[in-house]
Backbone bond lengths (Angstrom), bond angles and torsions (degrees), N, CA, C in turn:
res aa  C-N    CA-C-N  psi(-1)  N-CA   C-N-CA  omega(-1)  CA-C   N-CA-C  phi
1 X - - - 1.464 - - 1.517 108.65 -
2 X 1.173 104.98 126.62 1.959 113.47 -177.82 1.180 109.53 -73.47
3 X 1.433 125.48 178.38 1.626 116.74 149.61 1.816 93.67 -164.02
4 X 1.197 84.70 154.70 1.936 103.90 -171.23 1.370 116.76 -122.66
5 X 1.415 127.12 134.16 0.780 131.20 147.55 1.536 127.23 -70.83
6 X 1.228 131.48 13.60 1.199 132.42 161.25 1.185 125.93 -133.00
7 X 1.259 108.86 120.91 1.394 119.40 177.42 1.419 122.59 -24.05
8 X 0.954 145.51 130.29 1.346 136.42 163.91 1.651 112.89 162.81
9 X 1.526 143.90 -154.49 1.137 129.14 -163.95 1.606 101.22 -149.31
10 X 1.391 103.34 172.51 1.605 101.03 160.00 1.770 115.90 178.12
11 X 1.028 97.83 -179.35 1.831 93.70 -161.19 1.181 115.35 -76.73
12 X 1.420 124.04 10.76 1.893 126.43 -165.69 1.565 90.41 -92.38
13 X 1.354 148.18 -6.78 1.109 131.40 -174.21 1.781 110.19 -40.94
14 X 1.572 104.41 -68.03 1.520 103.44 174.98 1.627 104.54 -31.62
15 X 1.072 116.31 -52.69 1.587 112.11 -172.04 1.490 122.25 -57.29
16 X 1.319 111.84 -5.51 1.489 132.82 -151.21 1.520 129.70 41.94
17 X 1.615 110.11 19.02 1.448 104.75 171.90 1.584 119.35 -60.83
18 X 1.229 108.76 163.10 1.673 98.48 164.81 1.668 105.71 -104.11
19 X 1.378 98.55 148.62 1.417 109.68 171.44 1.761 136.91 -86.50
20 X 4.780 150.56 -114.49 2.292 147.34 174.58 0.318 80.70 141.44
21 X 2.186 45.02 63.11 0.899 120.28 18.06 1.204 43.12 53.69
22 X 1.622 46.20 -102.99 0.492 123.03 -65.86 0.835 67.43 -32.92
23 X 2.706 73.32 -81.35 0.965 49.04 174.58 0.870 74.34 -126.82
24 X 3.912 79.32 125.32 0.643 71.49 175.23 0.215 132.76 96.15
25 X 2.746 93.20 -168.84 0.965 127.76 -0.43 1.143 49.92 -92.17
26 X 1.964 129.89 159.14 0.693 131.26 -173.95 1.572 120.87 -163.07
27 X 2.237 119.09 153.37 1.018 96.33 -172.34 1.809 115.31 137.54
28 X 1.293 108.86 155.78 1.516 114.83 -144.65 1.382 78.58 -88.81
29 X 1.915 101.51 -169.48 1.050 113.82 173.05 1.133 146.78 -53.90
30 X 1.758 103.52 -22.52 1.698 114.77 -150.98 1.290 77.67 -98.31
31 X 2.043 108.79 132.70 0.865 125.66 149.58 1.862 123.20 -97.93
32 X 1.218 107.11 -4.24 1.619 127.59 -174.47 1.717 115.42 -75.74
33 X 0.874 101.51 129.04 1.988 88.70 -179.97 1.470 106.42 -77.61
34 X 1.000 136.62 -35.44 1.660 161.05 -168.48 1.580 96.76 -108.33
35 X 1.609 92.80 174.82 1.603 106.29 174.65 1.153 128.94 73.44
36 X 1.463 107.36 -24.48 1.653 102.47 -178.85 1.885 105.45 -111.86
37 X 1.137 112.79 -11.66 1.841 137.11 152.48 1.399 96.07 -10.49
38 X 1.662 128.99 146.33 1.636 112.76 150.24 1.259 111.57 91.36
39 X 0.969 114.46 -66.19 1.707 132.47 169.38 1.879 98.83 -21.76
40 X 1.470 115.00 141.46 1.281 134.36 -176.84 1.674 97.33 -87.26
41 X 1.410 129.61 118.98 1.699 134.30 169.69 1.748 90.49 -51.43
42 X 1.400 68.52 -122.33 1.651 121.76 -150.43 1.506 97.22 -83.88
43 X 1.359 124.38 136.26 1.570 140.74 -179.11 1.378 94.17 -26.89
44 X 2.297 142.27 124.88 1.010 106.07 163.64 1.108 107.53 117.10
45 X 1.543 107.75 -38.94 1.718 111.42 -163.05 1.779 92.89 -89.24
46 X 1.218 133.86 146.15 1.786 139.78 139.36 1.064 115.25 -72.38
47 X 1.661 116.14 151.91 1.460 131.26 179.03 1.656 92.10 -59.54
48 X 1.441 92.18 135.18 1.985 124.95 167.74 1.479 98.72 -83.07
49 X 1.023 118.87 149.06 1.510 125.68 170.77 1.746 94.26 -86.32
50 X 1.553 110.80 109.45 0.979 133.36 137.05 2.164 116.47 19.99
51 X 1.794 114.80 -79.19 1.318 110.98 178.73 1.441 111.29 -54.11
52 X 1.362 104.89 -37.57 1.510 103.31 -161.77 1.848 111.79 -76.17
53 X 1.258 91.48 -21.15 1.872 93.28 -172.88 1.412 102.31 -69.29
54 X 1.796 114.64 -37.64 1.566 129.62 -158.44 1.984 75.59 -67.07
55 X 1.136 96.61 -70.86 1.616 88.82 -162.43 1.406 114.19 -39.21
56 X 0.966 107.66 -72.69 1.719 102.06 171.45 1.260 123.03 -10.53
57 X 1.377 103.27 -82.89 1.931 117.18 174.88 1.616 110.81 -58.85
58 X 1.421 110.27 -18.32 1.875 92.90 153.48 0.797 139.28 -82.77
59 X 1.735 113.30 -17.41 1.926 119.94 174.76 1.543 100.14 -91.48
60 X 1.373 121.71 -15.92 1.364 96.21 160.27 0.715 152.98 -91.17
61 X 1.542 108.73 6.32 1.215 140.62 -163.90 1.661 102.58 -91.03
62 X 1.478 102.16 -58.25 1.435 116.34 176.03 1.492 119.56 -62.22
63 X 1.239 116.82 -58.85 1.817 120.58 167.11 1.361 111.85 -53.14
64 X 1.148 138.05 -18.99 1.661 162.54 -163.47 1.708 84.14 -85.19
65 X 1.104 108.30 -78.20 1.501 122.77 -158.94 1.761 99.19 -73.47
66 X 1.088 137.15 -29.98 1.491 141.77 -151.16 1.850 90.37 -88.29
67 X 1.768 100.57 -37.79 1.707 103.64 -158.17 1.375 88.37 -95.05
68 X 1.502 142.59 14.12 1.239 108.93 -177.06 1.626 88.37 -134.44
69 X 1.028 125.65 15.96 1.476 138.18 163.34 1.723 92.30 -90.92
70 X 1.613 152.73 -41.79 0.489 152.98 178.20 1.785 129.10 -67.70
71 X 1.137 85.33 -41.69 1.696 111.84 171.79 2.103 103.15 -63.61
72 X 1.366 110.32 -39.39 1.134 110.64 -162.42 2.103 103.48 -96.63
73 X 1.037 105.53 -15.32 1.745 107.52 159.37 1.599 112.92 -83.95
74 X 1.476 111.06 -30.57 1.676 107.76 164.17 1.090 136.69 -70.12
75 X 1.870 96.25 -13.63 1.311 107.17 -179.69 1.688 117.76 -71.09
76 X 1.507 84.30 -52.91 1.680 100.46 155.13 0.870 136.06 -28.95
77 X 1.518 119.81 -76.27 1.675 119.97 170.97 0.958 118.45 -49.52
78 X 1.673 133.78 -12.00 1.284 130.92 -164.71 1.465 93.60 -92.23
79 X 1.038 141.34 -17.13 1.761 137.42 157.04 1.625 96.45 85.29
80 X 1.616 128.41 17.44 1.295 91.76 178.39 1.203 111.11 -131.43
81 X 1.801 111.01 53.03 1.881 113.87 172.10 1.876 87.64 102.71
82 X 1.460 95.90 147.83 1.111 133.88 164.47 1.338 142.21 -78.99
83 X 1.282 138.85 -166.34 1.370 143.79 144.95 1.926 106.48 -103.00
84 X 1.166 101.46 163.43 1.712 110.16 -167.98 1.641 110.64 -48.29
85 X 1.349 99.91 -48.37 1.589 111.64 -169.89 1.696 112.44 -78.15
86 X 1.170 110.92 -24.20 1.083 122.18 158.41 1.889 127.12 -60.79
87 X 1.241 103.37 -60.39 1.205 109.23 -179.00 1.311 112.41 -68.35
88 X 1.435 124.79 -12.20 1.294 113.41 177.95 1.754 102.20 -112.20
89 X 1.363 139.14 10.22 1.360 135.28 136.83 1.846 102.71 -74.82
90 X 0.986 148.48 -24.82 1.466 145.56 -142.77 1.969 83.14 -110.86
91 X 1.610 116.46 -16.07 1.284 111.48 175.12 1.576 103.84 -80.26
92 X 1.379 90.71 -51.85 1.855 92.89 -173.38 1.301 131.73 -59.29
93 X 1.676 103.19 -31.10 1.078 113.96 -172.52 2.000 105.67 -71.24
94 X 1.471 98.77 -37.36 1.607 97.69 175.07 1.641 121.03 -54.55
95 X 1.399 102.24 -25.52 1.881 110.48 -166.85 1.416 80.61 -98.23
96 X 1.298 158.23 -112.98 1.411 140.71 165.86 1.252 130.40 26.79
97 X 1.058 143.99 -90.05 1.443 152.85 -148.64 1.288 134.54 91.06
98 X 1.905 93.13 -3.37 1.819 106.17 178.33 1.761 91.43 -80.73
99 X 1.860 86.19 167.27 1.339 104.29 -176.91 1.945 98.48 -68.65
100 X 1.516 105.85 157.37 1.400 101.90 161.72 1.478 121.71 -66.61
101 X 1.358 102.84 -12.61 2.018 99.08 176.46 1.755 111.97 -80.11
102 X 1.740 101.22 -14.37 1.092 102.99 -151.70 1.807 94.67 -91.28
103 X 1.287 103.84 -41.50 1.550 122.42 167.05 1.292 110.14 -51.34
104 X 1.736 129.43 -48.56 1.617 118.68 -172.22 2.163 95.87 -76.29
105 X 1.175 117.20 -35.53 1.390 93.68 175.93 1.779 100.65 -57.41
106 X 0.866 111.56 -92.41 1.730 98.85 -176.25 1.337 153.36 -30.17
107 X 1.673 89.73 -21.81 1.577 82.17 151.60 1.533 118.50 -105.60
108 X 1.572 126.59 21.62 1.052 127.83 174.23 1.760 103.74 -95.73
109 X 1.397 129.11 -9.44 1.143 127.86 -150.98 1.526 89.55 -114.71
110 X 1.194 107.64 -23.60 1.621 120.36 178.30 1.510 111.65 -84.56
111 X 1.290 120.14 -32.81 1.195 128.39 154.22 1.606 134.12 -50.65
112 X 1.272 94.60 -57.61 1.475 112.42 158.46 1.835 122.28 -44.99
113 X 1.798 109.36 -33.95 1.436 110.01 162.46 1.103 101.90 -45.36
114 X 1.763 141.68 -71.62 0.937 153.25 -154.35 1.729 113.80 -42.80
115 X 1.099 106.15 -12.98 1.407 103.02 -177.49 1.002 126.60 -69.42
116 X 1.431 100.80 -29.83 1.540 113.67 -147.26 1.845 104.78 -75.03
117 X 1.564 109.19 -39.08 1.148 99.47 179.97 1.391 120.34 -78.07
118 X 1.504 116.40 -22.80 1.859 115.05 148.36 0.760 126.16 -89.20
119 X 1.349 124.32 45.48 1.519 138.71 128.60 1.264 94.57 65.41
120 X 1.717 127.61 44.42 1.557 118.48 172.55 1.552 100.88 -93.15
121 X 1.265 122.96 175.54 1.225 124.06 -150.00 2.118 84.20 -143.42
122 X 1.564 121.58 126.27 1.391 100.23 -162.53 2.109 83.11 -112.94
123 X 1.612 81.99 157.19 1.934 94.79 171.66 1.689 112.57 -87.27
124 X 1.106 84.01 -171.84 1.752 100.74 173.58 1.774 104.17 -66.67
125 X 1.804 100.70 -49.22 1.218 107.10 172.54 1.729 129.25 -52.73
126 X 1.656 105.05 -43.13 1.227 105.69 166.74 1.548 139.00 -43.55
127 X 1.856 86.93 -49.78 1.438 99.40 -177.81 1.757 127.58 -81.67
128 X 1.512 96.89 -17.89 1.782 115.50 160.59 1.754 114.53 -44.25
129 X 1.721 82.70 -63.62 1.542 103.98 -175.09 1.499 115.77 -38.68
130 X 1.450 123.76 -56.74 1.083 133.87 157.20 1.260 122.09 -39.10
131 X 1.361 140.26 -44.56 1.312 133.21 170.84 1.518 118.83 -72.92
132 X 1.556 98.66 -45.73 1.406 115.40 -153.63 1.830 97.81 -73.29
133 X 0.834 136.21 -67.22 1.573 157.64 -169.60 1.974 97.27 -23.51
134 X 1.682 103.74 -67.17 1.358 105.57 -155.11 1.881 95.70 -84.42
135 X 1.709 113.94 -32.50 1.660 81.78 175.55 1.485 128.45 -61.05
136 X 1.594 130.52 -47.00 0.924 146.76 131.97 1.456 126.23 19.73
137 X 1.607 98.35 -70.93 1.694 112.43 179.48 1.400 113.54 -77.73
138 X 1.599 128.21 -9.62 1.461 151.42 152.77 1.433 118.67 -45.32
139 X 1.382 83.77 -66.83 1.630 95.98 168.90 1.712 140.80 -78.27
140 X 1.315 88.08 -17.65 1.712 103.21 137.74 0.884 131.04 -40.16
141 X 1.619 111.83 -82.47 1.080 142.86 130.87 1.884 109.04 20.74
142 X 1.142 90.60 -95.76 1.682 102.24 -178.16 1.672 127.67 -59.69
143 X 1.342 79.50 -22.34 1.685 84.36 -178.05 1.870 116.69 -97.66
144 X 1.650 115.93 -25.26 1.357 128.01 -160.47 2.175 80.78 -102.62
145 X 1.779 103.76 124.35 1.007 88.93 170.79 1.493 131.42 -114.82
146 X 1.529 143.23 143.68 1.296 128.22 -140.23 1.392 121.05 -43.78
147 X 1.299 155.11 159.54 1.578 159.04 -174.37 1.459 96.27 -141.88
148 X 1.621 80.88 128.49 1.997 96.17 -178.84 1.587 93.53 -108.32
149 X 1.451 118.25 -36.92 1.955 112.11 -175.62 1.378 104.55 -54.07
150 X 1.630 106.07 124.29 1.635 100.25 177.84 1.509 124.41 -71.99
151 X 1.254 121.86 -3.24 1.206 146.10 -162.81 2.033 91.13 -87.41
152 X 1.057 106.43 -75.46 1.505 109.67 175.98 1.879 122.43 -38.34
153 X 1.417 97.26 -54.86 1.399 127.33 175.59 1.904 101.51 -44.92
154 X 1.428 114.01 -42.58 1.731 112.10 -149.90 1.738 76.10 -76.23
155 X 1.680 89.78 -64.10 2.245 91.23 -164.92 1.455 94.19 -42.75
156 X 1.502 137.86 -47.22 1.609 114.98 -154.84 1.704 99.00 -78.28
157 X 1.355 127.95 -15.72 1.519 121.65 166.65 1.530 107.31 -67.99
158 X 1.096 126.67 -54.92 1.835 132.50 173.95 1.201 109.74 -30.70
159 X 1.549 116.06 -66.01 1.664 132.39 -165.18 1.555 95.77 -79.87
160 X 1.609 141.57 -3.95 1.458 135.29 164.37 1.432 98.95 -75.96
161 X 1.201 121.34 -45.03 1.154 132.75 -166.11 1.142 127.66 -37.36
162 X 1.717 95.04 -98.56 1.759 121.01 129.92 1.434 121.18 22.66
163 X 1.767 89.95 -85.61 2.204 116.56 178.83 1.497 100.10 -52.68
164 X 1.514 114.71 -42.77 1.639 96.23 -171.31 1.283 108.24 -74.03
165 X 1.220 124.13 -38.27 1.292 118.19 -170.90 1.948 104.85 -70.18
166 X 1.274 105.71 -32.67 1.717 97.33 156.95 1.577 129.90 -50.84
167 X 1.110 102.09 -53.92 1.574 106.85 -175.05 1.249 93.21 -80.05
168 X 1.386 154.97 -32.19 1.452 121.34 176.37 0.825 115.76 -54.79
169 X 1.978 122.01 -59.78 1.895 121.95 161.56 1.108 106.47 2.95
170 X 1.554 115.26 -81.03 1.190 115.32 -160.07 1.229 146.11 -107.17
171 X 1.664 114.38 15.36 1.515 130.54 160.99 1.582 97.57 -92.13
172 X 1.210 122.04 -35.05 1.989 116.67 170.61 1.193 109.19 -39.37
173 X 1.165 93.12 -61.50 2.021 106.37 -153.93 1.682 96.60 -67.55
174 X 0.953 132.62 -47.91 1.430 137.58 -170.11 1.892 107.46 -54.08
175 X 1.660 112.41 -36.53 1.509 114.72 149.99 1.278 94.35 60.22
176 X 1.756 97.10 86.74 1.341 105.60 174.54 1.601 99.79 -140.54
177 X 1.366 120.24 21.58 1.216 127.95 -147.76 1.151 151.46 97.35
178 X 1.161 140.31 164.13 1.786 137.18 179.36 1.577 106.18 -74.53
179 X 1.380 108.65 145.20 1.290 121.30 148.63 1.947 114.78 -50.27
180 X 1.368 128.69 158.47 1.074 135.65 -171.10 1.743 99.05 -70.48
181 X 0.932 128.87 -48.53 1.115 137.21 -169.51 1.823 120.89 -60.96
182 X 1.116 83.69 -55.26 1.953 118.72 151.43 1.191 102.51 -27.46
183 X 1.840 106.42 -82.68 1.479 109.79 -177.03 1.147 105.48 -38.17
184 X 1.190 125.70 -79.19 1.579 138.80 -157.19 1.256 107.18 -22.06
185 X 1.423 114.01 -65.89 1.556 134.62 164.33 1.450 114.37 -21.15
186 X 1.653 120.13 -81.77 0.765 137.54 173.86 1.418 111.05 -27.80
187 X 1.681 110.96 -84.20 1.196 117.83 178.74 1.653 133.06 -42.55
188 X 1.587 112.95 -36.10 1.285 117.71 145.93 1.663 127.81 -31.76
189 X 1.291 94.27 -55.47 1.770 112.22 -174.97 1.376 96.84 -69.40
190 X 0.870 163.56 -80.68 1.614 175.98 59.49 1.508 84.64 96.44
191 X 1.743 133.74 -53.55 1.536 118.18 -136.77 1.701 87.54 -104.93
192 X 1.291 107.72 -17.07 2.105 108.80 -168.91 1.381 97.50 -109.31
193 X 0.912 129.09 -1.33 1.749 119.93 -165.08 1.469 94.79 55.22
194 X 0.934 154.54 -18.28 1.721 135.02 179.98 1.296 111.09 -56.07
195 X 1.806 113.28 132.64 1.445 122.69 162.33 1.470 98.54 -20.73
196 X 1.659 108.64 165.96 0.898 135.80 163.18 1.061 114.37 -62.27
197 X 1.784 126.48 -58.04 1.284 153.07 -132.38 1.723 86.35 -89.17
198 X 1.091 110.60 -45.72 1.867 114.34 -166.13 1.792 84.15 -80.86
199 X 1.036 145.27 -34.45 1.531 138.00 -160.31 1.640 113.37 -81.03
200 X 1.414 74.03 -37.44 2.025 90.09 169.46 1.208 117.47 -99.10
201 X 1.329 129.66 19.13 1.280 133.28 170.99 1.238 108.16 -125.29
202 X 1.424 137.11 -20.80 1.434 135.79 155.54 1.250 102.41 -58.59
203 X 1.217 119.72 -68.53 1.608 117.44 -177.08 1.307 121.31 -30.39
204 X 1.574 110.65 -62.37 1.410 115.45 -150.52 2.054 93.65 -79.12
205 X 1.045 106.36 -25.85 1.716 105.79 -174.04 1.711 96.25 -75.97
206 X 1.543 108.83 -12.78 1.914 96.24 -176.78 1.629 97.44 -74.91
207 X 1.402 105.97 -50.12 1.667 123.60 -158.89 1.393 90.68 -56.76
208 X 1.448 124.68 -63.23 1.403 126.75 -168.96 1.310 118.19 -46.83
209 X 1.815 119.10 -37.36 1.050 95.87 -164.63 1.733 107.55 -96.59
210 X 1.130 109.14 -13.97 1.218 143.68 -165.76 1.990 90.57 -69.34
211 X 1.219 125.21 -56.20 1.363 142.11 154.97 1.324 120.19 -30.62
212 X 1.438 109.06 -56.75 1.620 121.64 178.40 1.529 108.85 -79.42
213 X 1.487 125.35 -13.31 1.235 118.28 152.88 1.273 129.63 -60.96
214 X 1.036 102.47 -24.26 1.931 115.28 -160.04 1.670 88.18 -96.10
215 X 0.926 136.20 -62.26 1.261 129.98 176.39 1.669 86.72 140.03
216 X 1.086 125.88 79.01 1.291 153.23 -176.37 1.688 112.96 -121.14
217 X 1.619 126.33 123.20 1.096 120.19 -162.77 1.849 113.46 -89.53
218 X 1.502 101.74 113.33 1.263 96.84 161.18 1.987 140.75 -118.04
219 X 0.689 105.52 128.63 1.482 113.50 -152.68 1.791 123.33 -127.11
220 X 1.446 104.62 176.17 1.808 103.73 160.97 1.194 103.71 -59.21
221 X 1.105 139.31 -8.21 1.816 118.37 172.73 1.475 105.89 -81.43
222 X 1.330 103.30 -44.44 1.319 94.14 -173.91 1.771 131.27 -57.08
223 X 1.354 102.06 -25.68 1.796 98.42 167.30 1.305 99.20 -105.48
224 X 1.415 141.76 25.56 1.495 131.20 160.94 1.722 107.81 -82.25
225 X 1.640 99.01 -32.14 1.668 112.69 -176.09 1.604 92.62 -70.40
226 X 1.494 117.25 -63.16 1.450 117.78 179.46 1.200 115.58 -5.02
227 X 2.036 94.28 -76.85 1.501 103.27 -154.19 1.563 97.40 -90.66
228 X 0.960 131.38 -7.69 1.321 119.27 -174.54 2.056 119.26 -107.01
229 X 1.399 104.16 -11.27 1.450 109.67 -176.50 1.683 113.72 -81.42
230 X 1.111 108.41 -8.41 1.883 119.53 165.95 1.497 111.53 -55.87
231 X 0.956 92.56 -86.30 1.620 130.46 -161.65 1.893 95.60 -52.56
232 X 1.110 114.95 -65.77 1.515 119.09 162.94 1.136 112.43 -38.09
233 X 1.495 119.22 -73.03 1.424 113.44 174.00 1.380 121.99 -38.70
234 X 1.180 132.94 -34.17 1.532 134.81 -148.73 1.675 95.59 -90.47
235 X 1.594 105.84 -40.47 1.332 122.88 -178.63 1.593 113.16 -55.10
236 X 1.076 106.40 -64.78 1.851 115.19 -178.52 1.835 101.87 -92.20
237 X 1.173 112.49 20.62 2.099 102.04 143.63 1.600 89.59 -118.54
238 X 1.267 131.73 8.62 1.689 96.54 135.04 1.300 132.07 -93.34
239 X 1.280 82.06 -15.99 2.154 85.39 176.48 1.117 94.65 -76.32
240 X 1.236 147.42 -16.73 1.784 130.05 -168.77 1.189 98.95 -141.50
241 X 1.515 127.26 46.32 1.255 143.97 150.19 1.832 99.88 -65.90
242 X 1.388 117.04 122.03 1.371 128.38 173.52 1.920 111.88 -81.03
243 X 0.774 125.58 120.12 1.500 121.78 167.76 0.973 103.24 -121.29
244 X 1.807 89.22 135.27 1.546 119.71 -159.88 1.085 108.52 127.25
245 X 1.672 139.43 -32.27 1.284 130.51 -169.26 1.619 94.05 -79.86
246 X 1.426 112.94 175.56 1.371 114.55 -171.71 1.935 88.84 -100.43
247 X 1.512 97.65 158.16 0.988 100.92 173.24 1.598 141.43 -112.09
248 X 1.215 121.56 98.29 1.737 139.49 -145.81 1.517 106.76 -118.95
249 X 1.349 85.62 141.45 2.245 88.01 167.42 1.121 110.78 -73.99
250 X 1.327 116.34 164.70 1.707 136.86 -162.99 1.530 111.09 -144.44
251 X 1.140 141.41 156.21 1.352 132.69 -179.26 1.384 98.72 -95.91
252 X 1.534 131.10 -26.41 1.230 139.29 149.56 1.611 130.96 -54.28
253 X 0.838 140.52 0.36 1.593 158.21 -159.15 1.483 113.12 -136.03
254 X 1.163 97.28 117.71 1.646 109.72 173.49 1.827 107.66 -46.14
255 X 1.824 98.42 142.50 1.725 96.46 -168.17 2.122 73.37 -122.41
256 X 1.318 94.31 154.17 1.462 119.32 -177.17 1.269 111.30 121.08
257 X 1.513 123.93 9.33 1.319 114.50 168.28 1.741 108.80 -169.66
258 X 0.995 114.50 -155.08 1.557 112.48 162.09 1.391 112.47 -42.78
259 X 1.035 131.28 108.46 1.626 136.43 136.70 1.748 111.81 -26.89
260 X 1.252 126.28 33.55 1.424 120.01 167.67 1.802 95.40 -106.50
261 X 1.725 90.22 164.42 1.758 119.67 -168.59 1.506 87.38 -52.05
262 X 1.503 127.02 -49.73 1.517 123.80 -168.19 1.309 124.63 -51.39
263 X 1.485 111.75 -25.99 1.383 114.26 167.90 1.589 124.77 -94.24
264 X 1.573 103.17 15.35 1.642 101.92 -179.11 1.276 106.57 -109.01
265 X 1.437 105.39 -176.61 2.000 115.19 -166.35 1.820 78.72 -140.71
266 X 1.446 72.07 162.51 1.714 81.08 -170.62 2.121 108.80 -70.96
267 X 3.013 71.12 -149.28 1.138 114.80 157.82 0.915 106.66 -91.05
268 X 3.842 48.80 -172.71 1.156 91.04 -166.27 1.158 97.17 -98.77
């Protein structure tokens, strides 16, 4: 079973892996802000007027991204292990001296180089993700202050949990694109023919361990997010399943059924 720090989605759900988080990076097909407006959902559904859908899929996009930048500084304070992408910015940032929010924008923007030669193509969502994620988790950061009672520490790991699996719901469904990390994934899979599941599991075991070198925290949080950031996720992108968007395959989106957000697993 995988797990991401970036928000975003992908087709191993049937497989039951989990998918940035983290980060993620996370997220349906539509990389377009416009154009996909109007469009008939789900069997049943009538054309949405166009402003109102854009709005929609922009506050969820943004509260999506705002709550899971939040989820991932709580994760922190909660002292008990990370997600992959995390623990290996929480390495750099220690050999560095930059903040860890300041490190996941940069290595998400550095990530994003990576596209170019797999020919991924990034959204509005993509390129948010990248900004939005590490100021966010700063200001967490600054405002949530450390907890030594282990009793406090477990509930503030639960309620990180929880929030991420909220804000994926609802920066996915809004389908503005993959998280950077996502791409990467994706685009990997696309350039080797390798499963997904083996593409995102090389990865995330490089970052991880690569993380725990640096002095990157790994812990019981870290397989509580594992086993528990699926199933959550899958739960709240049906609650913030949009109807009205049209409905299309994704290289990100679980295949064995409808191509809707409800059947995907996250982020990077």
């Amino acid at each position: 079973m995988s797990v991401t720090g970036d928000p975003g989605t992908e087709e191993s759900v049937a497989e039951g892996s989990v998918a940035e988080g983290s980060e993620c990076e996370a997220a349906g097909a539509g990389g377009s802000v416009a154009g996909e407006a109007g469009e008939p959902g789900a069997e049943g559904a009538g054309p949405v007027a166009p402003g109102a859908l854009l709005a929609r899929r922009l506050i969820q996009l943004y509260a999506g991204l705002t709550l899971y930048g939040v989820s991932m500084g709580l994760m922190l304070r909660a002292g008990f292990g990370l997600e992959p992408w995390s623990v290996l910015n929480q390495g750099i940032s220690r050999h560095t001296g930059l903040t860890i929010g300041t490190v996941t924008i940069v290595s998400g923007a550095l990530i994003l180089l990576l596209w170019i030669p797999l020919r991924q193509r990034p959204g509005l969502g993509t390129v948010s993700n990248v900004v939005i994620l590490g100021l966010v988790m700063d200001g967490t950061l600054a405002l949530v202050p450390e907890l030594h009672a282990p009793a406090p520490r477990i509930a503030l790991l639960a309620f990180a949990v929880v929030l991420n699996g909220t804000a994926t719901g609802l920066y996915i469904s809004a389908r503005f694109g993959p998280g950077p990390r996502d791409g990467l994934m994706t685009g990997l899979h696309l350039r080797t023919g390798r499963p997904v599941r083996l593409v995102r599991t090389c990865i995330e075991v490089a970052v991880l361990a690569a993380g725990f070198a640096l002095g990157g925290s790994i812990g019981v949080g870290t397989v509580v997010y594992a086993l528990a950031i699926g199933p959550l996720a899958q739960f709240f992108l049906r609650c913030f399943a949009i109807k009205g968007l049209p409905e299309r395959p994704s290289p990100v989106v679980a295949r064995g059924g409808a191509a809707s957000p409800g059947r995907a697993i996250l982020p990077e």
